[in-house]
C-alpha positions in Angstrom: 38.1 23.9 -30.9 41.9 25.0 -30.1 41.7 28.7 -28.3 43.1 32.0 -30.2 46.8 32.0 -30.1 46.5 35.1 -27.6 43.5 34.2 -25.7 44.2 34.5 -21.9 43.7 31.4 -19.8 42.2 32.8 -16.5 44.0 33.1 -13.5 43.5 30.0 -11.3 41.3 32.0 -8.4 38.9 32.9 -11.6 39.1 29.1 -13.2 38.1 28.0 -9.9 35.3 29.9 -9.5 34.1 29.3 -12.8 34.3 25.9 -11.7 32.5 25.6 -8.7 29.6 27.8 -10.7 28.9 25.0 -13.2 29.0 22.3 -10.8 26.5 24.4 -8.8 24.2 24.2 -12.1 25.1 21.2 -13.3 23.8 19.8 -9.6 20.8 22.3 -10.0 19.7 20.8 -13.1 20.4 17.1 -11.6 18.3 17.7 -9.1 15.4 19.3 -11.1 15.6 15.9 -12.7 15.8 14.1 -10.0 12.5 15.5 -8.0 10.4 15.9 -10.8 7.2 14.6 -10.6 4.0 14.8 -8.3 5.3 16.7 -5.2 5.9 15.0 -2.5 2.8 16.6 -0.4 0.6 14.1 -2.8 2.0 11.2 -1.1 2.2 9.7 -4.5 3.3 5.7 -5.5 6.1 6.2 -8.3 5.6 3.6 -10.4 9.4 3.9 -12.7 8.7 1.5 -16.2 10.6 -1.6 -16.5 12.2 -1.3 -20.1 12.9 -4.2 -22.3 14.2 -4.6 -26.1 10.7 -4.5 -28.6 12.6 -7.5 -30.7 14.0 -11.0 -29.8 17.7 -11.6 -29.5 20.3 -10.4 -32.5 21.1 -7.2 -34.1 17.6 -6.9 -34.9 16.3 -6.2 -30.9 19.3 -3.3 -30.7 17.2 -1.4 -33.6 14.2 -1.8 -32.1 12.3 0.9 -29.9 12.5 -0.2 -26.4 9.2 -0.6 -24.3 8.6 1.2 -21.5 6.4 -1.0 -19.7 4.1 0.5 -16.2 3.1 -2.4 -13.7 0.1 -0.9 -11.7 -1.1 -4.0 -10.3 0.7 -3.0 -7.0 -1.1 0.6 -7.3 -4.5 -0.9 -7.6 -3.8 -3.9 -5.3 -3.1 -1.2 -2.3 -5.6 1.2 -3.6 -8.0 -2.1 -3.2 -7.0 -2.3 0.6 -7.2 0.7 1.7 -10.7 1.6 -0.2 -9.4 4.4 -2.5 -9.6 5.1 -6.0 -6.9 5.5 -8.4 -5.6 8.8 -9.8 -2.8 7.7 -12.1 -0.9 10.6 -13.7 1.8 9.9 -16.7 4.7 12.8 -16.9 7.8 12.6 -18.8 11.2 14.3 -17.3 11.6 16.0 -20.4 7.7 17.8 -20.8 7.7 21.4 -19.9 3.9 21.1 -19.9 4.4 18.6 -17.0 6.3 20.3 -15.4 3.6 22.8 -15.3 1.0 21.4 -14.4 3.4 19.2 -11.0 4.3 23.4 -10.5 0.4 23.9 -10.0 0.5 20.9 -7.9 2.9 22.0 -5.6 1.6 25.8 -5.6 -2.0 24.8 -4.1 -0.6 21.6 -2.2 -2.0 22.8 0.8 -5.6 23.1 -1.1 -5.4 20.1 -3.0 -3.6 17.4 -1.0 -6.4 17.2 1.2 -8.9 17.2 -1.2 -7.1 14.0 -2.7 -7.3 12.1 0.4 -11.1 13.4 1.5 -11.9 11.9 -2.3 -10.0 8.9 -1.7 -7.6 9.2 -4.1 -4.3 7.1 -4.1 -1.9 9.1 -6.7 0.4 7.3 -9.1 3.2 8.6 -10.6 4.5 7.2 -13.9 7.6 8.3 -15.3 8.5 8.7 -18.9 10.1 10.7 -21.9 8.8 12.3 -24.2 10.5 10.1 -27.1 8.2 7.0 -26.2 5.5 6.5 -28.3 2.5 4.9 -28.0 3.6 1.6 -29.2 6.4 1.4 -27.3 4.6 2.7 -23.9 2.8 -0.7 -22.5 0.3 -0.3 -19.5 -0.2 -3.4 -16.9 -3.2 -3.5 -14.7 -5.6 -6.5 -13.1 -8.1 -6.6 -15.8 -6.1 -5.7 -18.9 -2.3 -4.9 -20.6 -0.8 -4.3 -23.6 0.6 -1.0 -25.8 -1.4 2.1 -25.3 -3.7 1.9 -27.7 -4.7 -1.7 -27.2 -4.9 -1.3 -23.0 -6.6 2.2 -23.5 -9.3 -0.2 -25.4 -9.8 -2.9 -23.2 -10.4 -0.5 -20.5 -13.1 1.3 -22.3 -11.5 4.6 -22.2 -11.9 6.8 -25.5 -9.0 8.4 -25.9 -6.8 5.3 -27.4 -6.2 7.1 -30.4 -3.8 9.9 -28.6 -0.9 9.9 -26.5 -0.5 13.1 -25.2 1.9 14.4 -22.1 0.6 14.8 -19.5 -2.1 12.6 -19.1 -4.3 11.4 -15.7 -6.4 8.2 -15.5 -9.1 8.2 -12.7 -9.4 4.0 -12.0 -11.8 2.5 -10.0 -9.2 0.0 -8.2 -11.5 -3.3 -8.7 -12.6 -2.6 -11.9 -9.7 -1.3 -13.5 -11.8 0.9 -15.9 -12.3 4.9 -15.8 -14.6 6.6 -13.4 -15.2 9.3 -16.2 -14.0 9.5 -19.2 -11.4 12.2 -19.9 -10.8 14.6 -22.7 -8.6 13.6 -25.1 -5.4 15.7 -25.4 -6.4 17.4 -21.7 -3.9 16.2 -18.7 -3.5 19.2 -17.1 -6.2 21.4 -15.0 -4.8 24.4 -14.5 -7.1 26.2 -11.3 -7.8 24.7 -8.0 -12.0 24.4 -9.3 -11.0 23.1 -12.2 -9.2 20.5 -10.5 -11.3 19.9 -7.9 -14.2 19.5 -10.4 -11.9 16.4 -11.3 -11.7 14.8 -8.1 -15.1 15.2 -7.8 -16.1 13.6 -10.8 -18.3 16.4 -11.9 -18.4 16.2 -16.0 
């Protein structure tokens, strides 16, 4: 939209400052982005989804819904090693409720961390959006793959009809199946007892 005939540009000392304030929040909201997640006191494995076209070559695979697919073979290979368990968290970048529940995180880190390692708990951190859906979010593991529904299945765990954000997966790392099974539409614990109760495995 053209200004009003009489509107004032600002003077060049005010442009500039107006300038260097949206860069300042433009780089603030960059790097919001760019750190979100489990914090870094967690120690967590980021596990970033390899996306490929749903369809085969043509203009058919450009309509298609991409699918986000999340290798944890690695995760539970290292997890294996090293005689932990798996605590597998899926976040999107744009899910204020995530962001909630990593600001919880970070706000009892020096609670919680420990209690992750003391329960032998290798984090993974897998990164979506809110826009994939559960067809188009595939899960890779040892023992089983496929789209959400179809891995949640062949893993035993009962919530294969939802796909919620957040959501956390407690793997045993030879297995591949749930230590407990967790409620359905429930990611987030939202006081240190209530997570600990998690860790602990206390249903």
């Amino acid at each position: 939209m053209s200004p009003a005939p009489h509107a004032q540009a600002p003077d060049s000392q005010a442009r500039r400052r107006w300038l260097r304030g949206v860069a300042l929040l433009t780089g603030a909201g960059w790097l919001r982005s760019a750190v979100a997640g489990i914090p870094a006191a967690y120690e967590a494995v980021i596990v970033e989804p390899r996306v490929t076209p749903a369809a085969g070559p043509g203009a058919a695979a450009s309509a298609a819904p991409a699918v986000w697919e999340f290798d944890l073979r690695p995760a539970q290979q290292r997890a294996r090693r090293e005689g932990r368990r798996l605590y597998v968290y899926l976040g999107a970048s744009d899910c204020p409720y995530c962001r909630r529940y990593e600001a919880f995180l970070a706000a009892h880190a020096g609670e919680l961390a420990p209690q992750f390692r003391a329960e032998k708990y290798l984090v993974v951190d897998l990164r979506s959006q809110l826009s994939v859906q559960a067809r188009q979010l595939w899960l890779r593991s040892e023992q089983a793959q496929g789209a959400y529904a179809d891995f949640q299945r062949a893993i035993g765990d009962q919530r294969e009809r939802l796909l919620v954000y957040p959501s956390v997966w407690l793997l045993d790392a030879v297995s591949g199946r749930p230590l407990m099974q967790m409620p359905a539409g429930t990611g987030t614990f939202q006081t240190v007892a209530e997570q600990l109760e998690i860790l602990r495995l206390e249903q």
